[in-house]
C-alpha positions in Angstrom: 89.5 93.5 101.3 92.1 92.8 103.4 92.0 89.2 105.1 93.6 91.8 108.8 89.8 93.3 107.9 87.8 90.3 107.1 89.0 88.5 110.4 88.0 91.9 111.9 91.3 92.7 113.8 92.5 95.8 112.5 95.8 94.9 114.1 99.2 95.6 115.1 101.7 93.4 115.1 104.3 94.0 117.5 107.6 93.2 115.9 109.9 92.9 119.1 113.0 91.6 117.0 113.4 92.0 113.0 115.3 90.0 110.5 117.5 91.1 108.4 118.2 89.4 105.1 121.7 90.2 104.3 122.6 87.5 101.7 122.1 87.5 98.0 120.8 84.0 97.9 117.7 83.3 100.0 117.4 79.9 102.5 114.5 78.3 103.3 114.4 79.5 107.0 114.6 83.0 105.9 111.6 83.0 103.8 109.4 81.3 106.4 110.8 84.1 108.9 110.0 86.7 106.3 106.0 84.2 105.9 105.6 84.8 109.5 106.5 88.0 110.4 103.6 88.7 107.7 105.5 90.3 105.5 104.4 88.0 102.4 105.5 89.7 99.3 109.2 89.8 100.5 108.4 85.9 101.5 107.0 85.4 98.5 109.8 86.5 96.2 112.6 84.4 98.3 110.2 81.4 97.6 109.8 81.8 94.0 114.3 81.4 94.1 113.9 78.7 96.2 111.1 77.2 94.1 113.3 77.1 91.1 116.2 75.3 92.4 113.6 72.6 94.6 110.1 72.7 93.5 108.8 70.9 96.3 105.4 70.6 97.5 106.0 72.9 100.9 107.6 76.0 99.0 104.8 75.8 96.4 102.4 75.8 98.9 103.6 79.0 100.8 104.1 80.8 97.5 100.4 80.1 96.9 99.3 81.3 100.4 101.6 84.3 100.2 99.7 85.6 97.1 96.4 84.7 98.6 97.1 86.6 101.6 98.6 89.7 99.5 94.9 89.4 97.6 96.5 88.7 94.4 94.0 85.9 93.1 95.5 85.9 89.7 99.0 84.4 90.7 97.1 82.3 93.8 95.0 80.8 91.2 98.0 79.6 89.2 100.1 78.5 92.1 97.3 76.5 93.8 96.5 74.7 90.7 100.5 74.0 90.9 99.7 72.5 94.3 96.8 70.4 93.5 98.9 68.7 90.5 101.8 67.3 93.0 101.6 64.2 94.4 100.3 64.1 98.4 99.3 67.7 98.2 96.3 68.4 101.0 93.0 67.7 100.1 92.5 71.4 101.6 94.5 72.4 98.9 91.5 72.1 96.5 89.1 73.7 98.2 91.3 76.4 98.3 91.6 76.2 95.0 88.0 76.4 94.3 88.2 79.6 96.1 90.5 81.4 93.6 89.3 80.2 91.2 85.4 81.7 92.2 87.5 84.7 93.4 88.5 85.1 89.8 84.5 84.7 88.6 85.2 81.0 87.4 82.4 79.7 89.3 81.5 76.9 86.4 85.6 75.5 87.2 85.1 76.7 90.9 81.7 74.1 91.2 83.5 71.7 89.5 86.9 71.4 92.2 84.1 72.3 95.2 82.6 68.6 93.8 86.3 67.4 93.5 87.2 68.3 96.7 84.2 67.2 99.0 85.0 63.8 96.8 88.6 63.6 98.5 87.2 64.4 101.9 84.8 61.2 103.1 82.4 61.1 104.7 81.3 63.6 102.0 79.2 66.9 103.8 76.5 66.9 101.5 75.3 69.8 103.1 78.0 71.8 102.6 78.8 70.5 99.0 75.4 72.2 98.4 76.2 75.4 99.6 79.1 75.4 97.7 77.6 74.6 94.4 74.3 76.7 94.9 76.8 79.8 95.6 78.4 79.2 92.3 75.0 78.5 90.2 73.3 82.0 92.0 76.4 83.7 91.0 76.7 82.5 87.6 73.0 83.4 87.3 73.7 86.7 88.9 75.7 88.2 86.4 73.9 86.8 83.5 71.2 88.7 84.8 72.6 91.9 86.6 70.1 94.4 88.7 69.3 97.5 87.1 72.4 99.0 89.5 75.0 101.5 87.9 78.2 100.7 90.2 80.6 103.5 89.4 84.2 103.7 91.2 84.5 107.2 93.1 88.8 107.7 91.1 89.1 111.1 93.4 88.2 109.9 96.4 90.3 106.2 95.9 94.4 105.8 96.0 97.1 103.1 95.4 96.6 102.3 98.7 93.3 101.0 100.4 90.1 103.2 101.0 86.8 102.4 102.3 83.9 103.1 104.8 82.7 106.4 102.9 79.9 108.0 104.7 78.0 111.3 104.4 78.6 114.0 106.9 77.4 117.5 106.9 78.8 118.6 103.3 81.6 116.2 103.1 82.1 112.6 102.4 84.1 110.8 105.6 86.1 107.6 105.0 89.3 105.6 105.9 92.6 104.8 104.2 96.0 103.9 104.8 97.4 106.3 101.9 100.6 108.0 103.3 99.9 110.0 105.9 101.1 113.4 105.3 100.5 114.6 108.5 103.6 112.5 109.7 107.4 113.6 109.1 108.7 110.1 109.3 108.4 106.8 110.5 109.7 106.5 114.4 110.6 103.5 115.6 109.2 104.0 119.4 108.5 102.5 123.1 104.7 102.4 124.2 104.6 100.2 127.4 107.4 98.7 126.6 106.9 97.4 123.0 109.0 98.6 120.4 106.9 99.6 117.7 106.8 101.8 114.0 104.3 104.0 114.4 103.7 105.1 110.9 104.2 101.7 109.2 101.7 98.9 109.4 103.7 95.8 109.3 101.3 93.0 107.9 100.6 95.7 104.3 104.0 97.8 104.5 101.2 100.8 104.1 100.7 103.8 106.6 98.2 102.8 109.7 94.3 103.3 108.7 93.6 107.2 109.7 90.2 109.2 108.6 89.8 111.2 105.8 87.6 114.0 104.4 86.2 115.5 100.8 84.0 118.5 100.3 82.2 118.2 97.7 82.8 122.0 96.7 86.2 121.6 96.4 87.4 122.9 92.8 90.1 120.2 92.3 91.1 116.5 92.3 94.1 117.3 95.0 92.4 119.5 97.1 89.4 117.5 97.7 91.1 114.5 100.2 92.6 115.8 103.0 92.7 114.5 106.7 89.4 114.5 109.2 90.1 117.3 111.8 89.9 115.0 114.5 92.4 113.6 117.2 91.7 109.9 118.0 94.2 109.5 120.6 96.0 107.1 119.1 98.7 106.0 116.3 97.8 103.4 115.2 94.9 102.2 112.8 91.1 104.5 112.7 88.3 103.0 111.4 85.4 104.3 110.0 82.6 106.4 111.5 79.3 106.4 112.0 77.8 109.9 113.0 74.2 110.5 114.9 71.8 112.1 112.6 72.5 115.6 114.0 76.3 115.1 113.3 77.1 115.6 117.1 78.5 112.5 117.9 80.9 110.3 116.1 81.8 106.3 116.8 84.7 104.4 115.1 87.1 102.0 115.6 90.3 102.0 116.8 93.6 100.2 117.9 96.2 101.0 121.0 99.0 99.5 122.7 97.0 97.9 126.1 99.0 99.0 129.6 99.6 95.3 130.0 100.8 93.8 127.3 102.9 90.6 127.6 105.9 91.7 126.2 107.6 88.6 125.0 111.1 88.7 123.0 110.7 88.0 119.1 106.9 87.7 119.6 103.7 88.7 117.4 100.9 90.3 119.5 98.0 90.8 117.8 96.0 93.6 119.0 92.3 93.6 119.4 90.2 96.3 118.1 87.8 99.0 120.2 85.1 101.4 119.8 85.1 104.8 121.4 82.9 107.7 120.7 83.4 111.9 120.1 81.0 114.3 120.8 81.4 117.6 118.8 81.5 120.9 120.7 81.7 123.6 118.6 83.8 123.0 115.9 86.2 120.6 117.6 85.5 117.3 118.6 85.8 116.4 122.6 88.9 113.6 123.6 87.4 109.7 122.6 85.3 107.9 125.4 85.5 104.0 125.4 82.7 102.0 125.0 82.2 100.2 127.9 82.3 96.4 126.2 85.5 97.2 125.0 87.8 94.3 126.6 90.9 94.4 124.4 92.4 91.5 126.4 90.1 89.2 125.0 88.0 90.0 122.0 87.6 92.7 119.1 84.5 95.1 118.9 84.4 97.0 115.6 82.2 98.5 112.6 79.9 99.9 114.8 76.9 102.2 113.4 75.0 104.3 115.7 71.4 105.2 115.1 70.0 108.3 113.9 68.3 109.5 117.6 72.1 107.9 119.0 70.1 105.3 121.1 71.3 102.0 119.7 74.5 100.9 118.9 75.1 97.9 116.3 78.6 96.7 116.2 80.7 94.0 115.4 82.6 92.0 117.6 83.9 87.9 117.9 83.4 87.9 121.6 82.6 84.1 122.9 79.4 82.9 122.4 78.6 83.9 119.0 77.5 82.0 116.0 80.8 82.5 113.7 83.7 84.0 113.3 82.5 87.6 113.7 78.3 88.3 114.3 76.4 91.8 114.5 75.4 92.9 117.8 73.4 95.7 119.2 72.8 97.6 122.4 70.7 100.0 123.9 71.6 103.4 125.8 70.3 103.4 129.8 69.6 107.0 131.0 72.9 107.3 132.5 74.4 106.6 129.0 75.5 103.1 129.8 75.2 100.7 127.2 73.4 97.5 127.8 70.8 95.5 127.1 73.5 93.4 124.7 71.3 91.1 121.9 72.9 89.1 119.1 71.0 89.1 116.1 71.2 86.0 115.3 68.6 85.7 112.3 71.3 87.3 110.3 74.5 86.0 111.8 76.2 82.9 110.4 78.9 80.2 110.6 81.2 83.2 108.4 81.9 86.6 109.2 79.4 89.5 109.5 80.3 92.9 109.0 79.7 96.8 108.8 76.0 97.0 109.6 73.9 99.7 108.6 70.7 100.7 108.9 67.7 102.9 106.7 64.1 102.7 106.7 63.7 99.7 108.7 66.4 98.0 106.6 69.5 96.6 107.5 72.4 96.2 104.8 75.0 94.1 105.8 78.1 92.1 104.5 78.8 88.3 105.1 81.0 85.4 103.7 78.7 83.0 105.2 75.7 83.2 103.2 74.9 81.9 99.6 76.8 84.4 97.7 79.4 85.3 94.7 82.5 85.2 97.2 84.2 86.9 99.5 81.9 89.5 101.8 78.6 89.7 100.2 76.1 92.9 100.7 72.8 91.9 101.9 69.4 93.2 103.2 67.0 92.3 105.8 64.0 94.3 106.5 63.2 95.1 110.3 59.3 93.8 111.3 58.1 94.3 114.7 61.8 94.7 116.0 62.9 91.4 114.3 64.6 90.8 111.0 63.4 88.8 107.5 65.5 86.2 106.2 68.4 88.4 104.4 68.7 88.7 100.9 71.6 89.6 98.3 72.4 92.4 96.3 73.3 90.1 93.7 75.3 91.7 91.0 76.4 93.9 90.2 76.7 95.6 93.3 78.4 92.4 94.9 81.7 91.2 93.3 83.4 87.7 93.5 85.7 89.3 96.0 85.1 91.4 99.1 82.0 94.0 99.0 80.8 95.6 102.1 80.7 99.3 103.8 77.2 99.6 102.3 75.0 103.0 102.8 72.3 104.2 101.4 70.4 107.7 101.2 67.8 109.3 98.9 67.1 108.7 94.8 68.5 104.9 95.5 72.1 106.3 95.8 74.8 105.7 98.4 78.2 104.0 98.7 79.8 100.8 99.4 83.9 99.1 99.5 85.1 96.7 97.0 88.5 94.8 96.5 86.6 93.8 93.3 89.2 93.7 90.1 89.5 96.9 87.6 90.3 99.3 90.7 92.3 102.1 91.8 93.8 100.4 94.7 93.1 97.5 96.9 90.2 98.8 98.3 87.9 101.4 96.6 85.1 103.2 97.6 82.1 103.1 94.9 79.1 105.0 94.5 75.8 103.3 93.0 72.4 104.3 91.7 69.6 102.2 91.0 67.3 103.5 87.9 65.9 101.3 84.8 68.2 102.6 81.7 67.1 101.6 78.1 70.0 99.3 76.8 71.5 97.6 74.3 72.3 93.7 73.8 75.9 92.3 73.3 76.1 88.9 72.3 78.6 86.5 71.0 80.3 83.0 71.5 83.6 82.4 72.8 85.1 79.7 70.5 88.2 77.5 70.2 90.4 79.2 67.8 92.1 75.9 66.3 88.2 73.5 66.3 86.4 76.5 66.2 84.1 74.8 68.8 82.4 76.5 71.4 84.0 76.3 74.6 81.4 76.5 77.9 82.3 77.9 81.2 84.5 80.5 79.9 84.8 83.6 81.4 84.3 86.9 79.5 85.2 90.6 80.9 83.1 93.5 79.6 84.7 96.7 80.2 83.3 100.2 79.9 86.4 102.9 79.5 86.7 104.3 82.8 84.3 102.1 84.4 84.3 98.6 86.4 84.6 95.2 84.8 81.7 93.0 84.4 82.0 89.3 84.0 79.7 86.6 83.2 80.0 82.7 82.4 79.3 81.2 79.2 76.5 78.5 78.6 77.1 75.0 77.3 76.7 76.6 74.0 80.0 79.1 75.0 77.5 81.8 74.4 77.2 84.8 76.2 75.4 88.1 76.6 75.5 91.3 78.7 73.2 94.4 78.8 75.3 97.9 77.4 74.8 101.9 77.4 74.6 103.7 74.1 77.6 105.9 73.7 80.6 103.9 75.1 83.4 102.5 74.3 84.0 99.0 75.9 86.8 95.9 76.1 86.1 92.7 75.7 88.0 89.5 77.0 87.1 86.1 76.9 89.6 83.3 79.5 89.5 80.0 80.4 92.2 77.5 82.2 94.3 76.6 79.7 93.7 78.9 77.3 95.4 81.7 75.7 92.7 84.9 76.1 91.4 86.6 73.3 90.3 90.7 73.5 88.1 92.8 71.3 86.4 95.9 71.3 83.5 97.4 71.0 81.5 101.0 70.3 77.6 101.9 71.3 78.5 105.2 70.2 75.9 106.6 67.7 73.9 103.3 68.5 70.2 104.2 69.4 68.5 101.5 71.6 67.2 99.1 71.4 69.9 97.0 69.4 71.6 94.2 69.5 75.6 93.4 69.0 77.2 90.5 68.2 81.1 90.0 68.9 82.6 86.8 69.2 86.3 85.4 70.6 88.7 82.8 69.9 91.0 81.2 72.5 93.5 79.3 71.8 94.7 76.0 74.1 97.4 76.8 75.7 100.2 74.0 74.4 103.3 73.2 76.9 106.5 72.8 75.3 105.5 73.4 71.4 107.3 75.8 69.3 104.9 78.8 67.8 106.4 80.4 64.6 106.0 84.4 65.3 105.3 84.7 61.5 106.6 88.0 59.7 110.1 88.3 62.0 112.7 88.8 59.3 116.0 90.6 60.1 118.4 92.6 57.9 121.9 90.4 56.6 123.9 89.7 59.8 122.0 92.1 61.9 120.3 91.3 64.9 118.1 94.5 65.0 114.4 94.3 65.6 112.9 95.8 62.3 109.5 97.9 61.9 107.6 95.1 60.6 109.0 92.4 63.3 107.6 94.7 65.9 104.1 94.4 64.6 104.7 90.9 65.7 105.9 90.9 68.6 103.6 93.8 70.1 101.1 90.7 69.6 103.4 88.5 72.0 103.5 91.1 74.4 99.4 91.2 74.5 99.6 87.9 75.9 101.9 88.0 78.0 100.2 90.9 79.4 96.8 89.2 79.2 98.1 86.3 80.6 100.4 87.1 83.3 101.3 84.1 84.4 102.7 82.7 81.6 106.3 82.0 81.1 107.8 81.4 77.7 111.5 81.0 75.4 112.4 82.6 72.6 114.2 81.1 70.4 115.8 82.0 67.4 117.0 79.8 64.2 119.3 80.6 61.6 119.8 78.3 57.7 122.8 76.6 57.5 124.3 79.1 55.4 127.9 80.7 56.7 129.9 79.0 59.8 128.1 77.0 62.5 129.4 78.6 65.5 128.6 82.5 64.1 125.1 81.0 63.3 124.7 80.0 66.6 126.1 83.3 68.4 123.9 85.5 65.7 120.8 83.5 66.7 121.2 84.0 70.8 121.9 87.7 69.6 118.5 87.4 68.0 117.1 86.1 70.7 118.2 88.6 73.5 117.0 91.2 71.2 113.6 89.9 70.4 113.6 89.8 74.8 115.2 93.1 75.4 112.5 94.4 73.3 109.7 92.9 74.8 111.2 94.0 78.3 111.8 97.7 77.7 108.6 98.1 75.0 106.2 95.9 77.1 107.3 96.3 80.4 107.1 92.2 80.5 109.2 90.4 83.6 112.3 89.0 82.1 112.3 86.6 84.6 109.6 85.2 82.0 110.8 85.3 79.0 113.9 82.5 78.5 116.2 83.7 75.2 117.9 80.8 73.3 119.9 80.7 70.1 119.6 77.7 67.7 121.5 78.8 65.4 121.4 75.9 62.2 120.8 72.8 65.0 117.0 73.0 64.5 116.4 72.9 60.8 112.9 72.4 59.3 113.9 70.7 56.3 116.8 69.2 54.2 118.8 72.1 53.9 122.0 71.4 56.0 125.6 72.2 55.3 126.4 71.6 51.8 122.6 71.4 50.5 121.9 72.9 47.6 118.8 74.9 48.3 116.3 77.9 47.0 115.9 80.8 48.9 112.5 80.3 49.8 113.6 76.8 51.6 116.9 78.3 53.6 113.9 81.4 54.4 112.0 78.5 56.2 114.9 77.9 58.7 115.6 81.8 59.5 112.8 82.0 61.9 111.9 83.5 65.4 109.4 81.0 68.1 107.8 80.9 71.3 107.4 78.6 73.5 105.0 78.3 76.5 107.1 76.8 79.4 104.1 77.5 82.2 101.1 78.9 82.9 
């Protein structure tokens, strides 16, 4: 989930003045303009030009932070472990760097640069150190032993784009996105007490403002089930989820709006605060929003709020002073003359972190936090309601909680309901899932993930099951690189087994026609990733003088473009070598020819960045044996020179 929806503040942020980036070639200055106007992924690529002219420890860092903040663990994890190797990077730097890495479910590495980094940071917090480590142990032991929950991601309700906060009303399932809204023409560019604002684009995502969206579930195709909540909020700007009284006659969410009196300061970012207001339906139209009366948008966010069934208490979330964290649950009563007062902080579930979407069932509560013991991010956890106070919470565990962001959690009858997940193997950013607790008979997959050159078994790697159409689960290996998971007869699932500084290794595997109970044993093989050390792609031959890639060279090189693909940081040469045979300098311009085409096809047959892939011709320079100019030689020696490599340059 968005960090904007973590920090709870849905906001807008009032570009007074833009920049525009007119030159080809990008300066420092304009990529921290670009960092702090929020727009990160257009930062983020003038920072990776920058970064290869003067890799210094500054851009580095900012390319890092700009792929956190766009969510994209993957390529923070590499760049942070990039920071962490320069000389006088932050000791900060590694705990963040223990993040990614437990954002990417490498919780053994994660534990490891949590140790590392409370080491750097004297006097040591012992306390916290704990926390730390006891989140990564619960989580590793989590997912070796998942609940009896089948998570399932809702594909025609989800988009590209974010979508979350599903909830059950009347016949229909109600929920927010910022997919484009077709309900606008065009962006307009417009003045709302004085600020000069888009009011279809959301700056800090490039994405359409969060509005409300509906599906009936008797609708009889994919593209006619989504379409927008008949519902004016009085506003253009972001709508967040509802929460609807049991009779469905009144509706609170969570809104934004440009405040009367702003401070309107040239070139400024104002971050607007977010507020509740409620609907009551009359008929079949819903009646113009009422604020809540705690809204005070000059000084704090209230948000998430979830009204009870008989619509006489209000939970909500809000970071008002005097809390315990960054954002806590509240809750209020109604008076008979529909004030709301009688404000309590429930503080046996609030922590240091952030609380969010609160719901409540049967003398339950659900709730998400990133302050609690957890598997990272926003977890989903319970606490039951005694005597109108709450039990110690508990987590979900997995797999209903993820190593990323989980939350939006409901619940209704059979053990079903929805939650929101960020979690990797998704439609978009944010997804809405459906889950169903039930015992299932299943079957056993085993296997060790080994080192392909020692065949040693390598411990704390991470392996990927995933069911076709389904959601990846991931679990740790034990000091004995073994690992197991828990599978449904008649699927067809992906394996992949990772670990820093490793090539990954993928496999597959079919429960169809397999009656349980059974067990399956698969193994992997990764391969240490070598810097700088040349890798004969065996089987590349090429016709007399050509340069074209033949049917049996592609085999090969498919097999390059599965790591690059499963690896997507990595950044590799080709190079191409010719025997000595025939004149030095057409040697060397056949090879480069060689070499752009071996890249050319991996571009346009792979879809692989060029931008990491380096072409280089050799020509006769790089010889492998005696067999130079004027050398008499067999075939089968000069065949030993004509060959194609790669090279890892980075990962």
């Amino acid at each position: 989930m968005k960090k904007v929806l973590t920090a709870i503040s849905l906001s807008i942020c009032l570009l007074i003045s833009s920049l525009g980036a007119k030159a080809q070639s990008y300066s420092l200055k304009m990529a921290n303009d670009q960092y702090n106007l929020y727009n990160y992924s257009k930062a983020v690529e003038m920072y990776l030009k920058i970064y290869k002219k003067d890799p210094t420890l500054f851009v580095a860092e900012h390319i890092a932070s700009c792929y956190l903040l766009m969510r994209d663990f993957k390529n923070a994890e590499t760049w942070y472990a990039v920071v962490v190797g320069m000389p006088e990077s932050k000791t900060e730097n590694t705990y963040t760097y223990a993040e990614m890495l437990k954002a990417n479910s490498k919780y053994a590495e994660a534990r490891q640069q949590y140790i590392q980094y409370y080491a750097m940071s004297l006097p040591i917090d012992s306390v916290k150190l704990r926390f730390f480590t006891a989140s990564c142990d619960s989580a590793i032991k989590w997912i070796n032993d998942p609940t009896g929950t089948d998570v399932n991601n809702e594909q025609f309700l989800n988009s590209a784009k974010s979508d979350w906060g599903a909830i059950k009303y009347n016949n229909s399932v109600v929920f927010t996105s910022d997919r484009p809204n077709t309900q606008k023409e065009r962006a307009v560019t417009k003045t709302e007490h004085g600020v000069e604002i888009n009011d279809r684009v959301y700056g800090w995502t490039g994405n359409d403002y969060l509005s409300l969206y509906e599906s009936n579930s008797a609708a009889t195709s994919v593209a006619s089930m989504v379409k927008h909540f008949n519902f004016d909020a009085g506003t253009d700007y972001h709508v967040g989820a509802p929460s609807f009284t049991a009779d469905g006659s009144q509706m609170f969410f969570t809104l934004t709006r440009i405040p009367k009196n702003i401070s309107k300061e040239k070139g400024a970012i104002k971050t607007i605060n977010l507020e509740i207001y409620s609907s009551t339906k009359r008929g079949n139209a819903w009646s113009k929003p009422v604020p809540f009366n705690l809204n005070n948008v000059q000084k704090y966010s209230v948000g998430d709020p979830f009204i009870s069934p008989d619509g006489k208490t209000l939970y909500f979330v809000s970071n008002m002073p005097g809390g315990i964290g960054g954002t806590d649950i509240y809750s209020v009563t109604k008076n008979t003359d529909g004030v709301w007062s009688n404000l309590k902080n429930l503080k046996k579930i609030n922590t240091a972190g952030n609380e969010r979407t609160p719901y409540i069932l049967d003398k339950m509560m659900y709730f998400s936090s990133d302050g609690g013991v957890g598997m990272g991010g926003l977890d989903i956890y319970r606490s039951a309601i005694v005597d109108e106070d709450l039990t110690t919470p508990v987590n979900l565990a997995y797999p209903t909680n993820s190593p990323q962001d989980d939350f939006a959690y409901n619940r209704y009858a059979n053990n079903t309901g929805y939650f929101s997940s960020n979690r990797t193997g998704g439609v978009g950013s944010d997804d809405i899932y459906s889950y169903k607790e039930k015992a299932v008979a299943r079957i056993k997959l085993e296997g060790y993930v080994y080192n392909k050159k020692t065949i040693l078994p390598v411990p704390d790697a991470t392996v990927t099951l995933t069911q076709s159409n389904g959601s990846p689960k991931v679990v740790t290996t034990d000091d004995n690189g073994h690992f197991s998971y828990n599978v449904q007869t008649g699927n067809t699932y992906s394996l992949r087994g990772e670990r820093s500084g490793f090539l990954s290794d993928n496999a597959s595997v079919s429960t169809i026609g397999v009656t349980p109970p059974k067990t399956l044993r698969k193994n992997l093989y990764i391969d240490r990733i070598e810097l700088n050390k040349a890798i004969r792609i065996e089987n590349i031959y090429y016709d007399l003088d050509k340069s074209d890639i033949r049917p049996e060279a592609a085999v090969e090189l498919n097999k390059i473009i599965k790591i690059m693909q499963d690896n997507p940081t990595l950044v590799i040469e080709i190079g191409s070598h010719t025997d000595s045979r025939a004149d030095d300098d057409y040697n060397m311009a056949l090879s480069r020819r060689r070499s752009h085409a071996v890249v050319d096809y991996m571009v346009t047959t792979g879809d692989i960045d060029p931008e990491r892939i380096i072409a280089h011709g050799y020509g006769e320079t790089r010889l492998l044996n005696k067999c130079a100019n004027g050398v008499k030689c067999s075939e089968a020696e000069h065949q030993l020179n004509r060959r194609t490599e790669f090279t890892i340059l980075k990962y």
